[in-house]
DOKE-365537 format. One record per residue (C-alpha): residue number from 1; residue in one letter; x negated, y, z. Coordinates in pm, 1 decimal. Each point is the difference from the previous one (the first is absolute). Example, Ala and Ser with C-alpha at 12.3 -4.5 7.8 and 13.67 -1.06 7.14 Angstrom:
<nodes>
{1 'A' {-1230.0 -450.0 780.0}}
{2 'S' {-137.0 344.0 -66.0}}
</nodes>
This chain:
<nodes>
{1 'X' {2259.2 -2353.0 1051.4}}
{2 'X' {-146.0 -250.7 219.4}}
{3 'X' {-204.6 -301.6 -215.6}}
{4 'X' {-33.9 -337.9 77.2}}
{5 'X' {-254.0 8.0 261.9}}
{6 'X' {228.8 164.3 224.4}}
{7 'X' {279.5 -140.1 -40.1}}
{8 'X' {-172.8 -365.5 98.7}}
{9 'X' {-174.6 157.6 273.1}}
{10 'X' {350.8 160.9 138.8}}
{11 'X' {119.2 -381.6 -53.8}}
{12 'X' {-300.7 -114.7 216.7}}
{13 'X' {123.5 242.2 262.1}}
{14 'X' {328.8 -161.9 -6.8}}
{15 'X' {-189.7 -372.0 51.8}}
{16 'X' {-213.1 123.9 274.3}}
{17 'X' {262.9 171.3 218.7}}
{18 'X' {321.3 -163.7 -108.5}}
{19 'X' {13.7 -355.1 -124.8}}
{20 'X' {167.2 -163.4 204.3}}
{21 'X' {171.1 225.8 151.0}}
{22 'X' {365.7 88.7 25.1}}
{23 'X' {38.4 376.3 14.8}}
{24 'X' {282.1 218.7 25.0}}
{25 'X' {71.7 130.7 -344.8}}
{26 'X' {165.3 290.7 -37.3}}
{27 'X' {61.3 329.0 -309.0}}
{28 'X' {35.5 296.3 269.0}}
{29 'X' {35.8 206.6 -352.0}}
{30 'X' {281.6 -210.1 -55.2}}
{31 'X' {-58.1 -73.8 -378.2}}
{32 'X' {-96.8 -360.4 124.4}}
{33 'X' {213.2 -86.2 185.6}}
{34 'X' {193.4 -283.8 -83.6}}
{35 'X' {-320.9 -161.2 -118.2}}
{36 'X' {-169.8 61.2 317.1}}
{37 'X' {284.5 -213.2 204.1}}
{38 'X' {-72.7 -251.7 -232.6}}
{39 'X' {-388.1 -56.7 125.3}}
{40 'X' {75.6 151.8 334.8}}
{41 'X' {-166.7 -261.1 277.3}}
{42 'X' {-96.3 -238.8 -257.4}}
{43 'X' {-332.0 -155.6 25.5}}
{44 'X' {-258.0 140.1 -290.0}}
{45 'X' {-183.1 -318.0 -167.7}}
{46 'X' {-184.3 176.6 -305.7}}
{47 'X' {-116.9 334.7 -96.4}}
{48 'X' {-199.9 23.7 -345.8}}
{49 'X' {-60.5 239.7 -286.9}}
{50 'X' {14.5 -34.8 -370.3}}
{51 'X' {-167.7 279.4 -128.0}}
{52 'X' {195.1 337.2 105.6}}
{53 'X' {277.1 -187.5 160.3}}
{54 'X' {33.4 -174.8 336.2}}
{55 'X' {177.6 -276.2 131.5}}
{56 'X' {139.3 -74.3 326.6}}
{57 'X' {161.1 -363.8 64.4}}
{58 'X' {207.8 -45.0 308.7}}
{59 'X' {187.6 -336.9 134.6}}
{60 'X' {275.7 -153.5 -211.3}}
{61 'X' {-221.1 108.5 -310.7}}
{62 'X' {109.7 402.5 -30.9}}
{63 'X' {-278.0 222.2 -146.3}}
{64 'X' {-54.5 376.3 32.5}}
{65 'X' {-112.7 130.8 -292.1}}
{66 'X' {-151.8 330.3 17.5}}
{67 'X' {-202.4 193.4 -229.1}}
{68 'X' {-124.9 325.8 84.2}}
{69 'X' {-22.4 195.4 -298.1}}
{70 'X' {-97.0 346.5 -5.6}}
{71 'X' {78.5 149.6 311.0}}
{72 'X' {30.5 -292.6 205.4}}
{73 'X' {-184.8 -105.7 305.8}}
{74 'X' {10.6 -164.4 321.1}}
{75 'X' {-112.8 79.2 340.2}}
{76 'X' {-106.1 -225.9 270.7}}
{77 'X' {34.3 41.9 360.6}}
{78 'X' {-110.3 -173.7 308.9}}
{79 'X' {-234.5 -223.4 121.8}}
{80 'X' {-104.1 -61.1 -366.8}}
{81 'X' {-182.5 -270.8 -98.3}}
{82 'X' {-284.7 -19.9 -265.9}}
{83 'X' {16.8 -260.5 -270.7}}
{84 'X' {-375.9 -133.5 34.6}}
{85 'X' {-38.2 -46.1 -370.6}}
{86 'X' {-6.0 380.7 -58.2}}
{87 'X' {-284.0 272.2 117.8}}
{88 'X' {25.3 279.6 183.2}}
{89 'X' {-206.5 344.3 -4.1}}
{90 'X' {-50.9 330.9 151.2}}
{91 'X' {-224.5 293.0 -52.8}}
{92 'X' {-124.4 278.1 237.3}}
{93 'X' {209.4 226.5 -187.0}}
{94 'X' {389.1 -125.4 135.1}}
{95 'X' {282.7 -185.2 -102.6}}
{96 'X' {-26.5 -351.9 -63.7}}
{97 'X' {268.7 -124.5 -267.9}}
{98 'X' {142.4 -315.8 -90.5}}
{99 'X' {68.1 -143.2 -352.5}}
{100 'X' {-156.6 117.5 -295.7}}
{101 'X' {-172.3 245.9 236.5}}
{102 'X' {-129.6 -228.4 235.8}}
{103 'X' {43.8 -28.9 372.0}}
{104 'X' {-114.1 176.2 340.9}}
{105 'X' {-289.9 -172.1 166.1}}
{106 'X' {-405.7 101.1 29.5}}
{107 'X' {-306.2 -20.3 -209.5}}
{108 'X' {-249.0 -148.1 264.8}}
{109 'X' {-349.1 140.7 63.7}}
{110 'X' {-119.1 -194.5 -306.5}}
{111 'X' {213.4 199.7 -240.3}}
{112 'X' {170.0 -309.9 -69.0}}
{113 'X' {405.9 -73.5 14.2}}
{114 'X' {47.9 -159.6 343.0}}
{115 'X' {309.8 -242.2 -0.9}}
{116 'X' {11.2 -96.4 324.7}}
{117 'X' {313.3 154.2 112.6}}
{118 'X' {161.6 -176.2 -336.5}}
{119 'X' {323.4 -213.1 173.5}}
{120 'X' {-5.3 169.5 304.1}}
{121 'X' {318.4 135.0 144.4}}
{122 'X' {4.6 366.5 33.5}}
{123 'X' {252.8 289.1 60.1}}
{124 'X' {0.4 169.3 -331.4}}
{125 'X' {285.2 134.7 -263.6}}
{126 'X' {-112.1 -92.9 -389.3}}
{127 'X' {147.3 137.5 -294.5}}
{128 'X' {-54.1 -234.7 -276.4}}
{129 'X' {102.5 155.8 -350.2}}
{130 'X' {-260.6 109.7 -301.9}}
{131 'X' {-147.0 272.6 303.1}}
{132 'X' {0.8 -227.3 337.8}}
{133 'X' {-135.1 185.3 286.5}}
{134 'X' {-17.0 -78.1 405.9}}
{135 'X' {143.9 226.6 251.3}}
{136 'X' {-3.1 104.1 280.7}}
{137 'X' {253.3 -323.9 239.8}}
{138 'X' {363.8 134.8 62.4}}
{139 'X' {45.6 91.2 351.4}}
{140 'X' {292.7 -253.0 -41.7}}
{141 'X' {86.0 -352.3 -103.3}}
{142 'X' {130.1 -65.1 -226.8}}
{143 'X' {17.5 373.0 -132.6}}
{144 'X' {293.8 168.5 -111.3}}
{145 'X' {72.4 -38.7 -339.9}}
{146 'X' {-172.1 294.7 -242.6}}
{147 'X' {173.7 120.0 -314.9}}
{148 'X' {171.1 -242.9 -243.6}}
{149 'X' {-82.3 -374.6 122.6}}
{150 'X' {204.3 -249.5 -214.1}}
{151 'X' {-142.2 -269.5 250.8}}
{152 'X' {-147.7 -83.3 357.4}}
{153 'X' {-126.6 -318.1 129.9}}
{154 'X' {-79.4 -1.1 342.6}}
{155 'X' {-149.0 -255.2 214.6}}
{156 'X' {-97.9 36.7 334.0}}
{157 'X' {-353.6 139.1 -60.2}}
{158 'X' {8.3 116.0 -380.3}}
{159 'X' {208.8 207.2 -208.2}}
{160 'X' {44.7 60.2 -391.8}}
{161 'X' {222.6 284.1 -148.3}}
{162 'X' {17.8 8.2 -356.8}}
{163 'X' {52.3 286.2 -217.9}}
{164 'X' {97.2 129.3 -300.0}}
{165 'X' {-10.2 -324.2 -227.0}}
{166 'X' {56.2 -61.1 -348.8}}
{167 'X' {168.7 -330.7 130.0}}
{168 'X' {104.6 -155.7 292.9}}
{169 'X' {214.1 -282.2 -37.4}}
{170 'X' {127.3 -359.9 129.7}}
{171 'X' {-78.5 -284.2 -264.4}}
{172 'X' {61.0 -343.2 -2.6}}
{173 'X' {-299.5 -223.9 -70.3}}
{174 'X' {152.2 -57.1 -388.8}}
{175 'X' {58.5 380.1 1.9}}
{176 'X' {-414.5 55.9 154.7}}
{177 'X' {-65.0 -274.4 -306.4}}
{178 'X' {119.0 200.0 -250.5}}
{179 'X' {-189.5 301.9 132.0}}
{180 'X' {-312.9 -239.6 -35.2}}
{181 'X' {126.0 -109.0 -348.5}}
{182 'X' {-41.4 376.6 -126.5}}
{183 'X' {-373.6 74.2 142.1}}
{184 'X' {-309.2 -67.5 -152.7}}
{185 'X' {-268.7 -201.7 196.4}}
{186 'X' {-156.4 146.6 331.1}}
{187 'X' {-366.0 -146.4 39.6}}
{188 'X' {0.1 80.0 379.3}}
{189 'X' {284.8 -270.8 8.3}}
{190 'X' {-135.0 -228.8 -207.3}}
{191 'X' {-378.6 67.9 -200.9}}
{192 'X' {52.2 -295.4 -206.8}}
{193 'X' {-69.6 -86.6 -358.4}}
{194 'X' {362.3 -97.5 -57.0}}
{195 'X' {66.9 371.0 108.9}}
{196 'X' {-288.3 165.4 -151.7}}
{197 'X' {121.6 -176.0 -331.6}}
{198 'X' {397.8 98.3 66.8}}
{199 'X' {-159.3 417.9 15.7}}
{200 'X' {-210.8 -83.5 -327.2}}
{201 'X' {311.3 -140.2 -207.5}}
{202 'X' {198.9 297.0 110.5}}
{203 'X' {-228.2 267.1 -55.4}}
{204 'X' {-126.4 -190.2 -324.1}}
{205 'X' {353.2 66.9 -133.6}}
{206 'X' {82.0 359.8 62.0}}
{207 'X' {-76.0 234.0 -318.3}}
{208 'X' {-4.5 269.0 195.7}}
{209 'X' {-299.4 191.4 218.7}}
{210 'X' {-165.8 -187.3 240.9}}
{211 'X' {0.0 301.0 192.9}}
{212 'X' {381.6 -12.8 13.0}}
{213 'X' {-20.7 -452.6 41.2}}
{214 'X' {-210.8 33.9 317.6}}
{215 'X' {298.1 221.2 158.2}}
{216 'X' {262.0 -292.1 -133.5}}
{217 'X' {91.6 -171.0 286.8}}
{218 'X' {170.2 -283.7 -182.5}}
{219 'X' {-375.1 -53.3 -85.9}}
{220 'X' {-184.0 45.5 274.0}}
{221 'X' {100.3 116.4 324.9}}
{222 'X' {-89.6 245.0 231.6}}
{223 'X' {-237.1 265.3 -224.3}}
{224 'X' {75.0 364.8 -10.3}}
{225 'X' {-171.5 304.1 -68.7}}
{226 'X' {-321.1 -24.4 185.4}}
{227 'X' {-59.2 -361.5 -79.7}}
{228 'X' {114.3 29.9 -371.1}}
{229 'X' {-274.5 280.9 -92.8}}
{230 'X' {-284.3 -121.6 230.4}}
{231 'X' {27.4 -396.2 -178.2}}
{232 'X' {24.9 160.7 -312.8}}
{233 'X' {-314.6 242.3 29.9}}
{234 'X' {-218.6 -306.8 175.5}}
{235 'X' {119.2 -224.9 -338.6}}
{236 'X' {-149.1 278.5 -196.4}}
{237 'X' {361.4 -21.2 -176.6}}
{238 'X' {192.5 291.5 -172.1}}
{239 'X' {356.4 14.1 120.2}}
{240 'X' {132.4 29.1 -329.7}}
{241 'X' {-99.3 -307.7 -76.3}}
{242 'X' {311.8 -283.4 -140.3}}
{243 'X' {-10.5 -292.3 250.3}}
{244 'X' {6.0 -253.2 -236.3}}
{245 'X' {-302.5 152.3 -167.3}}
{246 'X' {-195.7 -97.2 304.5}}
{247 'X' {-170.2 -340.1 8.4}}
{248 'X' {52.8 -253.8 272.3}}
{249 'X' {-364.7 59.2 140.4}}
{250 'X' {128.4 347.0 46.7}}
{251 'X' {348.8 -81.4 159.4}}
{252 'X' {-126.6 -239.0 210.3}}
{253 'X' {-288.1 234.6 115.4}}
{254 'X' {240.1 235.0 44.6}}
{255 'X' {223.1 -248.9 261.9}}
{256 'X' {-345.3 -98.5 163.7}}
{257 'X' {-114.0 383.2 79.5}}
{258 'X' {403.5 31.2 149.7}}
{259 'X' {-68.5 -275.1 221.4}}
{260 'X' {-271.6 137.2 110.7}}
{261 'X' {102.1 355.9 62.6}}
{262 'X' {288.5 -91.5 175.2}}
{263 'X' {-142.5 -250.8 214.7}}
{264 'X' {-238.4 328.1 42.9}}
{265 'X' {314.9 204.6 88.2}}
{266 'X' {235.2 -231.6 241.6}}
{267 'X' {-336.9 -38.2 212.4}}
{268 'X' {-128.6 305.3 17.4}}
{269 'X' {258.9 230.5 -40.7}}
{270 'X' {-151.2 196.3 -238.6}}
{271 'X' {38.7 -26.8 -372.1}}
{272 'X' {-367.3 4.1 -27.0}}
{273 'X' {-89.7 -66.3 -410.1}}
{274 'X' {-376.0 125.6 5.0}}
{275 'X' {-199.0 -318.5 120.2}}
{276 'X' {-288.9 -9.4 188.7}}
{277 'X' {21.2 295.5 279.6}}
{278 'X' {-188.3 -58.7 236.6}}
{279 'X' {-56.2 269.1 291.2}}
{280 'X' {60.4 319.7 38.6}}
{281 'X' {168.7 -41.6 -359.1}}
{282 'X' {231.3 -272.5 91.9}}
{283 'X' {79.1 243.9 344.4}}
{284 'X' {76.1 291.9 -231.3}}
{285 'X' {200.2 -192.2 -259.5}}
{286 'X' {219.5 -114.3 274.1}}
{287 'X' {26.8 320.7 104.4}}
{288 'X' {58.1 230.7 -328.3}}
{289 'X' {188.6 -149.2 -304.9}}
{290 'X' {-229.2 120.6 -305.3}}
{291 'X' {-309.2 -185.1 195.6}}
{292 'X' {187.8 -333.2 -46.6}}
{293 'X' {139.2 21.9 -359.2}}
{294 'X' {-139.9 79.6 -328.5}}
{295 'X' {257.6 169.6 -236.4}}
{296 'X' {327.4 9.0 249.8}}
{297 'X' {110.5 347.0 54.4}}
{298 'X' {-331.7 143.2 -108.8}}
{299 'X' {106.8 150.3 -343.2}}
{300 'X' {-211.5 239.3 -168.4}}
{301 'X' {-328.5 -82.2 203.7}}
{302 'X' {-264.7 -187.8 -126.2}}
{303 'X' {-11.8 -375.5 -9.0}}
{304 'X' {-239.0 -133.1 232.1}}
{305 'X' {-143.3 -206.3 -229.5}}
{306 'X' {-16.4 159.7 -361.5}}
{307 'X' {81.9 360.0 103.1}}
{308 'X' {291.0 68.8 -260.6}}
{309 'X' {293.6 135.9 178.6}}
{310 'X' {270.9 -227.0 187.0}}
{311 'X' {338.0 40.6 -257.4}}
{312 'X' {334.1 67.5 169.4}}
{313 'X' {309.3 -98.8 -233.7}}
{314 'X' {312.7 -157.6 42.5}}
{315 'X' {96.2 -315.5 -67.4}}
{316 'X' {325.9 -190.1 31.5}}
{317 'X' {91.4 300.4 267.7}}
{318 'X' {-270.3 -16.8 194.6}}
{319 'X' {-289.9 152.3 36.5}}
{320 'X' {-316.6 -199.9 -156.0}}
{321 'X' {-410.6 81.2 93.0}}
{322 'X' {-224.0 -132.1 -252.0}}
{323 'X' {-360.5 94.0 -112.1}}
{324 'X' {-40.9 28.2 -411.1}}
{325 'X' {-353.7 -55.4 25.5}}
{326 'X' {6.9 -359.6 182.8}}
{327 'X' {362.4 -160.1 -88.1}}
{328 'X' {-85.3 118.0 -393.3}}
</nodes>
């Protein structure tokens, strides 16, 4: 399942190519489509994220609410344009991605990340979901529709087909409100100390694990299972731990290091949690996942800091990476 990072930089996507805007909306899967009439030629004046879910505003104040869920994902076509707040990479060895995977560009002769193609228009197709990958430009535009998409917006030089959502809906701003009402705080919104305090308060009350509280979005929005273990193991905290055992130093460290990852995450488009790469390390962790992580996915091999084995186990249905010898 996509986290937040992607989800705000698919809602950057949607301010760089179609704000303003007033594209032909259409459900060519047909589950849509009496919502898509509704938003069809109307000019888009918002696009945001709150944690996994994103946000669409079009004239006379109707939202789109989508949220992506497990197998959703959306694919841009077109002359796409680059939101020039977020990176983009390549390596020698192929496919540049987009989203928590990062995006096709070059290293320059410095090994370094060059961004100067960031913003440019450029004939591309982009699948944005948990995976997001370039291709190769349809020999068409727009392209025929492929598989199940619940909805198409279409301008003149950009297209976006969505697929396989948990939701896609039309809200009214009091409906998007109470959507708001029920999610924790998202610090790429809003990194404030009113916010920071609203996530301590919450957490601070829950009994339960605060390895099941950090996947609460009522409590904070927009962690899942990569960013859950990976704050977790750099807080040197055990999973099992009751929330409102923890401290407000701890909590609020906690909110700080999420900031900061994320901020990591929408800009790089990586969900990078070892700091300081530099190099040929930073080059491989973009490239291979157990290079930029330190317990995710890496169960039963030894921690790279203490050497004790990585612990696989599940927690609240889902599957939780945690070292014994560091988070003890």
């Amino acid at each position: 399942m996509p986290e937040g990072h992607s989800v705000h930089r698919i809602a950057r996507q949607f301010g760089a190519n179609f704000l303003g805007e007033r594209p032909e909306v259409t459900s060519p899967q047909g589950r849509f489509a009496e919502g898509a009439a509704m938003l069809d030629r109307r000019e888009m004046t918002d696009a945001r994220a709150v944690g996994k879910q994103m946000f669409l505003e079009f004239e006379e104040r109707d939202w789109l609410r989508v949220h992506l869920g497990i197998y959703g994902a959306w694919d841009f076509s077109g002359e796409v344009r680059v939101d020039p707040s977020i990176q983009i990479h390549a390596t020698k060895f192929g496919t540049g991605r987009l989203g928590q995977t990062g995006m096709a560009g070059a290293l320059d002769s410095a090994g370094e990340d060059s961004v100067a193609s960031i913003g440019a228009p450029r004939r591309a197709r982009v699948r944005m979901a948990e995976h997001d990958r370039e291709s190769e430009a349809p020999e068409q535009f727009p392209p025929p529709p492929v598989g199940q998409v619940r909805v198409r917006l279409l301008t003149e030089t950009v297209c976006a087909d969505l697929r396989g959502p948990t939701a896609c809906e039309v809200l009214t701003p009091g409906e998007v409100e109470a959507v708001l009402r029920r999610l924790g705080p998202d610090p790429a919104n809003a990194n404030t100390e009113a916010e920071r305090r609203r996530f301590i308060e919450r957490a601070g009350a829950k009994r339960t694990p605060i390895g099941l509280v950090l996947m609460d979005q009522s409590v904070v929005a927009g962690i899942g299972n990569v960013y859950r273990a990976e704050l977790l193991f750099r807080a040197g905290l055990d999973p099992h731990t009751p929330a409102n055992r923890l401290g407000e130093r701890e909590l609020g460290a906690l909110w700080d290091d999420w900031a900061r990852l994320l901020d990591i995450g929408i800009t790089v488009g990586q969900m990078i949690t070892i700091d300081g790469l530099e190099g040929e390390d930073y080059r491989r962790a973009l490239r291979e996942r157990d290079e930029r992580h330190w317990v995710y996915k890496l169960e039963g091999t030894p921690c790279k800091r203490c050497g004790a084995n990585i612990v696989l186990e599940e927690m609240g249905s889902r599957k939780l990476y945690w070292c014994p010898g560091c988070q003890s």
